[in-house]
C-alpha positions in Angstrom: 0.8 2.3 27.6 1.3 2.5 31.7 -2.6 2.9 33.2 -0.9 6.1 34.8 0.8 7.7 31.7 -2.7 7.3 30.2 -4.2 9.6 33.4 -1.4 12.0 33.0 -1.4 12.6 29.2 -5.6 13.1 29.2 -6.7 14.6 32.5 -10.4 14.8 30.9 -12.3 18.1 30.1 -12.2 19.5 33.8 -9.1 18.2 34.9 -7.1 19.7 31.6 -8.3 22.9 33.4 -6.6 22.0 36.9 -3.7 24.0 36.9 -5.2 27.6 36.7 -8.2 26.8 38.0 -7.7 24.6 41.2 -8.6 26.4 44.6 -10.4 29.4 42.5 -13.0 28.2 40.2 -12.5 24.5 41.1 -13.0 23.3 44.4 -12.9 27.0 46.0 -12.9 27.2 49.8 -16.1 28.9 51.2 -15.4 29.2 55.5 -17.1 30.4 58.3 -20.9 29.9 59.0 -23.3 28.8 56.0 -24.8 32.1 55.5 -25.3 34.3 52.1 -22.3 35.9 53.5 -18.9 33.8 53.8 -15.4 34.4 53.5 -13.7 33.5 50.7 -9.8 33.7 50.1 -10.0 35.6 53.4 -12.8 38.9 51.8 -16.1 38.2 52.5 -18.8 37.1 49.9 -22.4 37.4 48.9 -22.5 33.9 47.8 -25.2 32.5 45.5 -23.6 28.6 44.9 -25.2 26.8 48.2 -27.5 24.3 48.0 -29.3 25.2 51.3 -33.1 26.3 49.9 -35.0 26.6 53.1 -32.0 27.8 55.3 -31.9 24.6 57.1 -28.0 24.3 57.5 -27.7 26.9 60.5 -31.5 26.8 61.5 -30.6 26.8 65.4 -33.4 23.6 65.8 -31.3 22.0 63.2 -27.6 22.6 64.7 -29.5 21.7 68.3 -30.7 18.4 67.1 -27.8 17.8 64.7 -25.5 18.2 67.8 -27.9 16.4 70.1 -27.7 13.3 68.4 -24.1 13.2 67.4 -23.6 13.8 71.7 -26.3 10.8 72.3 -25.7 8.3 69.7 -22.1 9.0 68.2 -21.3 8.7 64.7 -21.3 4.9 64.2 -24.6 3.8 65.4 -26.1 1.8 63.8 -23.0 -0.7 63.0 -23.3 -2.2 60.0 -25.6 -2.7 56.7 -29.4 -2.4 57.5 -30.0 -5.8 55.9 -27.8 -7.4 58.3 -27.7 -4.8 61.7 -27.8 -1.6 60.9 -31.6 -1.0 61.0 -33.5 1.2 63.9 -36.6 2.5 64.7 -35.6 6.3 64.1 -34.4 5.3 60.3 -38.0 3.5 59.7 -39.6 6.5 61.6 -38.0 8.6 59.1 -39.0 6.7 56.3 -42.7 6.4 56.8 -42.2 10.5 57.5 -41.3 11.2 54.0 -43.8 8.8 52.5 -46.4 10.3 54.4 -45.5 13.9 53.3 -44.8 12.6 49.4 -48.3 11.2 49.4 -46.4 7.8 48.7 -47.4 4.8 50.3 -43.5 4.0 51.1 -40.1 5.0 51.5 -36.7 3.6 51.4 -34.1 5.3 53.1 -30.3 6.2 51.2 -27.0 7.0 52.1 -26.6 9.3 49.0 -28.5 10.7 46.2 -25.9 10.5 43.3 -25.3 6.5 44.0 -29.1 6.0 45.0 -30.5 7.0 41.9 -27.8 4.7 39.9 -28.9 2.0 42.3 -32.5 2.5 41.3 -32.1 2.6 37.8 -30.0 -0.6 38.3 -32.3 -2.6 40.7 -35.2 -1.7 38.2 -34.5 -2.6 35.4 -32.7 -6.0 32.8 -31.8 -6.7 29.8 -35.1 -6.8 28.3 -36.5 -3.9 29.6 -35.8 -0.2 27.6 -35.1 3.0 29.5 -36.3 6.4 27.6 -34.9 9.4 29.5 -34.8 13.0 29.0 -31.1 14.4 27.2 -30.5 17.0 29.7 -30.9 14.0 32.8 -28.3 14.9 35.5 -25.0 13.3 35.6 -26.7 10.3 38.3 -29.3 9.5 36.0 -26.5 9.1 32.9 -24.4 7.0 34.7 -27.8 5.0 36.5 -28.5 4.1 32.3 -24.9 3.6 31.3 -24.8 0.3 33.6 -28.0 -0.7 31.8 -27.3 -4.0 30.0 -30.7 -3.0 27.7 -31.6 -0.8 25.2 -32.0 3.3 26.0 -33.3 5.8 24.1 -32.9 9.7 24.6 -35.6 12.4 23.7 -35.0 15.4 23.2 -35.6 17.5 26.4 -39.1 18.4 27.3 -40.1 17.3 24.0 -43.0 15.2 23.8 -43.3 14.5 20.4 -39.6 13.0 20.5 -40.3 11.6 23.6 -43.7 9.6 21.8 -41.4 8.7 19.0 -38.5 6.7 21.4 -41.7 5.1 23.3 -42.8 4.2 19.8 -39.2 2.1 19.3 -39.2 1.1 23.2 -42.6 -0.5 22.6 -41.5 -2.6 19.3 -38.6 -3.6 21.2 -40.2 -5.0 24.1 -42.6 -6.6 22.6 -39.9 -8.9 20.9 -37.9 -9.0 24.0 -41.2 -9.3 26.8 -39.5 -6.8 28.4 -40.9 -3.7 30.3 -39.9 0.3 29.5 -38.7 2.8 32.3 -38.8 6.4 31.3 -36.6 9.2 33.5 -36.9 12.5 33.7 -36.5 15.1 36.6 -38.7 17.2 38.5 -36.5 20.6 37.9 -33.7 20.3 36.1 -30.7 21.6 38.0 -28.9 24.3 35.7 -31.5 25.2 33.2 -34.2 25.7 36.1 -37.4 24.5 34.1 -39.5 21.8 35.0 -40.1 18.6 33.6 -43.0 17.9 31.6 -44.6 15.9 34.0 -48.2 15.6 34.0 -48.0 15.5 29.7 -45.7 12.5 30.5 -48.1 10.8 32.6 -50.7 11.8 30.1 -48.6 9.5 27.6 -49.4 6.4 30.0 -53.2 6.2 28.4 -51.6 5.0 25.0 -48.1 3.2 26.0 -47.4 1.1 28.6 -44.4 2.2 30.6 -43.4 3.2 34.7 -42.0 6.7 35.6 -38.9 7.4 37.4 -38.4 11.1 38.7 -35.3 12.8 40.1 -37.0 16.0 42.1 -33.5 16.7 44.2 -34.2 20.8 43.2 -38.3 20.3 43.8 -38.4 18.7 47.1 -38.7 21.3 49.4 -39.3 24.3 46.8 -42.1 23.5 44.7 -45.9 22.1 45.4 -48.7 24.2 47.8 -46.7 22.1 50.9 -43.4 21.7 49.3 -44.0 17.7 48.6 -42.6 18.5 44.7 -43.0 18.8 41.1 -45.2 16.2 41.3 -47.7 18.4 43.5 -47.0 21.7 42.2 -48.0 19.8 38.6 -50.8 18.7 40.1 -49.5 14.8 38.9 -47.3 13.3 42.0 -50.0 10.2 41.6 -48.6 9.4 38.0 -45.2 9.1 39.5 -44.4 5.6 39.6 -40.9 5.9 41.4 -40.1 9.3 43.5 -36.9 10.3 44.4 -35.3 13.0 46.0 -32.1 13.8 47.8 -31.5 15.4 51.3 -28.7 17.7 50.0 -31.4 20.7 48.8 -33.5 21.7 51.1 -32.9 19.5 53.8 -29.5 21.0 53.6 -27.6 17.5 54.8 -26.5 14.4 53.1 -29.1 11.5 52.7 -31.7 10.7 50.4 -34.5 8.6 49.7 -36.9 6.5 46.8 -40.8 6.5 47.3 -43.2 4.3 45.5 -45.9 1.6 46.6 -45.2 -0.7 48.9 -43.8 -3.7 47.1 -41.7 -1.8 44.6 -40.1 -0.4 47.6 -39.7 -3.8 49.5 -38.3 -4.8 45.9 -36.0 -2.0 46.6 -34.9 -2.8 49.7 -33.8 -6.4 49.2 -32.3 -5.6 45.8 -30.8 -2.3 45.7 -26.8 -3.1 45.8 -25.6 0.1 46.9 -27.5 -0.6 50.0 -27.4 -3.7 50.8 -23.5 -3.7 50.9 -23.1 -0.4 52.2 -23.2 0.9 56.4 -26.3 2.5 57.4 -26.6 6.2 57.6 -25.3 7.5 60.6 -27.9 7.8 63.6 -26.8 12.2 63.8 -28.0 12.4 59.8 -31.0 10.3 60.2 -32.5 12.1 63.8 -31.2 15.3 61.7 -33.3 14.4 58.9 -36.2 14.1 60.9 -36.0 17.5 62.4 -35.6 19.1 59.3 -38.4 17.1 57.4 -40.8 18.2 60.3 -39.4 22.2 60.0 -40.2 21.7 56.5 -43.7 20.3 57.2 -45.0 23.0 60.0 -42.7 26.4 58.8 -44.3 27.1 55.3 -42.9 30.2 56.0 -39.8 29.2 55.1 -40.7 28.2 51.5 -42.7 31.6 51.2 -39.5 33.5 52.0 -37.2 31.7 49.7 -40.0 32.4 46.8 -40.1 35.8 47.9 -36.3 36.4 47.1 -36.7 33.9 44.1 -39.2 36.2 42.3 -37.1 39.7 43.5 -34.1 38.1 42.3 -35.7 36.6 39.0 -37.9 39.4 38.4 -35.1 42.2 38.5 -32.4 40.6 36.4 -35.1 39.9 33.4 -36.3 43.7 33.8 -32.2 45.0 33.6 -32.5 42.7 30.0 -30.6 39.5 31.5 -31.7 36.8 29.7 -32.2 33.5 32.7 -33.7 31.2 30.0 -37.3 29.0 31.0 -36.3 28.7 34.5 -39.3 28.0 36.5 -38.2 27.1 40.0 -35.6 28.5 42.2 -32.3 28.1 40.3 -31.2 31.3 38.3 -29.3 31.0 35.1 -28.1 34.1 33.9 -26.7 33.5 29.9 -24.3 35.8 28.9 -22.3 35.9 25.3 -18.7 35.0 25.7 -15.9 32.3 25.5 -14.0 30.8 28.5 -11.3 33.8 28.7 -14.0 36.1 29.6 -15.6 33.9 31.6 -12.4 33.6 33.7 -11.7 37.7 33.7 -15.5 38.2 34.3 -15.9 35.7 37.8 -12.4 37.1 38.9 -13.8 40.3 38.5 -17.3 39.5 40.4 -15.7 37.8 43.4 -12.5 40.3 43.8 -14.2 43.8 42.9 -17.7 43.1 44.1 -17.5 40.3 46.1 -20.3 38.5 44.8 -19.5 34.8 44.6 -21.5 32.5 42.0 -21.5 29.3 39.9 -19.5 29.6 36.6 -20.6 27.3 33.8 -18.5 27.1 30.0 -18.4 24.7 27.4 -19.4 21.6 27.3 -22.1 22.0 29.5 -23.4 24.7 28.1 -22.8 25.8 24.2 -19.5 27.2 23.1 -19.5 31.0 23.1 -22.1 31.0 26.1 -21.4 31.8 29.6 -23.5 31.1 32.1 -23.9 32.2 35.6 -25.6 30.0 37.8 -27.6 31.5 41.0 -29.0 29.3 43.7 -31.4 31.8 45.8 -32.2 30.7 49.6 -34.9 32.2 52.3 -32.0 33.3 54.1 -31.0 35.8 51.3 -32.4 39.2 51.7 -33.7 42.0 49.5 -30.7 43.8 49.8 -28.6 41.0 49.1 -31.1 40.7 45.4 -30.4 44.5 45.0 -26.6 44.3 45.4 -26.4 41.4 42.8 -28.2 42.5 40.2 -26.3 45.7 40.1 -23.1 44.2 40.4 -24.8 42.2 36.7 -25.5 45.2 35.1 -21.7 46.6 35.4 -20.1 43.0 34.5 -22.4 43.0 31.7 -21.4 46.4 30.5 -17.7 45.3 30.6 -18.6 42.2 29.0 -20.3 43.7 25.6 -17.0 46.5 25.4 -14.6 43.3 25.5 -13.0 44.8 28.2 -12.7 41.2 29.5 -10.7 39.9 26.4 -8.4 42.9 26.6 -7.3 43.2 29.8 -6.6 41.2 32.9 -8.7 41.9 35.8 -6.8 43.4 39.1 -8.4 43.8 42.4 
């Protein structure tokens, strides 16, 4: 068969969706200024699907600094990998600023969170060594142990029994192999909302022998007394061997970066491929970075506010009988009872006759039959905007249980 006969005959499970869904439900254009309120399809939209926690993105010291930089330094400086001439004092600046406020003792700068944390999981580990990681790990961390040359085990999510049971095998298997185990899991997991078992994880250390990797790209920013993560808010950050955490939550930019000790980030440094053979990150994102890291240091205000919406927004919906699962950070699931056809009638519905504008999630990330909304709150959300939203719920959710979404077609 012709490589591009293959493509065309099985687009895969999102792109056999492409032709209906393209420009609506897939890769919709949101325009205008980042804001809950943004026009889409040319009506304007209380969206819910941005990834900007803190309300960084427009912050005027932001946009100032962002635009400051780009005017002083250009988009190209530094020229070239940091290993070979791409390094400067802002991006090691940067990186002892997010070690510091981790309580790490170091920090290696990324270009991208999706590639760095395959990177990690590359650079850490051979083909002796096991990786244990949770079964709902993000799509970065399943690819990170798919390039793994070793053996991986999965436990079932948040369960620590399972999870003692794979160290069990990890543990027989090294010690034929003299090979070392990795376990993964994440800080909050991105659509269900609930946290990671961390601190009963670290717990495990005092009977196996293993190191612990933690994706905490929604808890950075959003969780911990200062907003330093899971691993503060759990009351465990020391137990977590390798930190990592991407720019493109609450920092509201792209970047990211890996915190451990000292030598496993030097380790890091000189071995980590997507770095090494990749240009540095731009001089605008870096200076940028640092701006927002030190908003995020000295405006606590900013997490208070977003918690505030959070626990309006979170609080209401389970009091109108919306069921959001185990959630316990900012991201909102809302699990409704339906297949894909009402799914489709129902966001039509939402964004054309009450222009609300969320995430729509279907089989197979989430169970057949299940529909599940996904709501990503902000500190620049208001009150009003909580109050509007969960009213438009209650009247999709009406329709939803008289199958008025499998009858008809929905008209604006």
């Amino acid at each position: 068969m012709d490589l591009f006969e293959k493509l065309l005959t099985n687009r895969g499970p999102l792109g056999s969706h492409s032709h209906y869904a393209h420009g609506y439900f897939t890769f919709p254009k949101l325009e205008g200024e980042i804001a809950p309120r943004m026009k889409f399809r040319g009506k304007e939209v209380l969206t819910w699907s941005l990834n900007n926690y803190l309300g960084l993105a427009n912050h005027p010291e932001v946009r100032k600094a962002d635009a400051d930089a780009a005017a002083e330094w250009g988009m190209a400086y530094p020229m070239g990998a940091r290993i070979m001439s791409g390094n400067s004092n802002m991006h090691e600046k940067l990186e002892a600023d997010l070690a510091d406020f981790v309580k790490k003792p170091d920090a290696l700068l990324l270009n991208f969170g999706y590639q760095g944390v395959v990177s990690i999981i590359d650079a850490l580990v051979d083909r002796h060594d096991v990786i244990v990681y949770d079964a709902e790990s993000h799509a970065c961390i399943i690819d990170g142990v798919r390039l793994h040359q070793g053996k991986r085990f999965v436990y079932a999510h948040n369960d620590m029994a399972s999870l003692e049971k794979q160290l069990e095998r990890a543990t027989r298997w090294t010690d034929n192999t003299g090979g070392a185990i990795l376990v993964i899991t994440e800080g909050v997991f991105g659509m269900s909302g609930n946290l990671g078992k961390l601190k009963e994880v670290v717990d495990l250390k005092e009977k196996f022998q293993f190191r612990l990797l933690v994706d905490d790209a929604h808890g950075f920013g959003t969780m911990g007394a200062t907003g330093a993560g899971t691993g503060e808010h759990l009351e465990c950050q020391d137990g977590i061997d390798v930190y990592f955490s991407t720019f493109a939550k609450s920092m509201a930019s792209i970047g990211a970066f890996v915190a451990a000790d000292e030598q496993v980030v030097e380790y890091l440094r000189y071995n980590m491929r997507s770095q090494i053979f990749a240009k540095s990150l731009p001089m605008p994102l870096t200076v940028g970075a640092i701006k927002r890291l030190e908003l995020l240091r000295t405006n606590p205000e900013l997490k208070d506010k977003l918690w505030e919406v959070v626990n309006a927004l979170q609080t209401g919906l389970r009091e109108k009988g919306f069921n959001i699962g185990t959630t316990e950070s900012p991201v909102t699931p809302v699990f409704l009872n339906g297949q894909i056809p009402d799914a489709t009638q129902l966001t039509l519905d939402l964004r054309e006759n009450y222009n609300i504008f969320c995430s729509i999630v279907v089989y197979p990330v989430v169970p057949k039959d299940v529909i599940m909304l996904r709501l990503i709150p902000t500190a620049v959300h208001s009150l009003d905007d909580v109050k509007e939203t969960i009213e438009a719920f209650e009247k999709i959710a009406q329709k939803l249980d008289k199958g008025l979404y499998s009858k008809s077609t929905v008209s604006a």
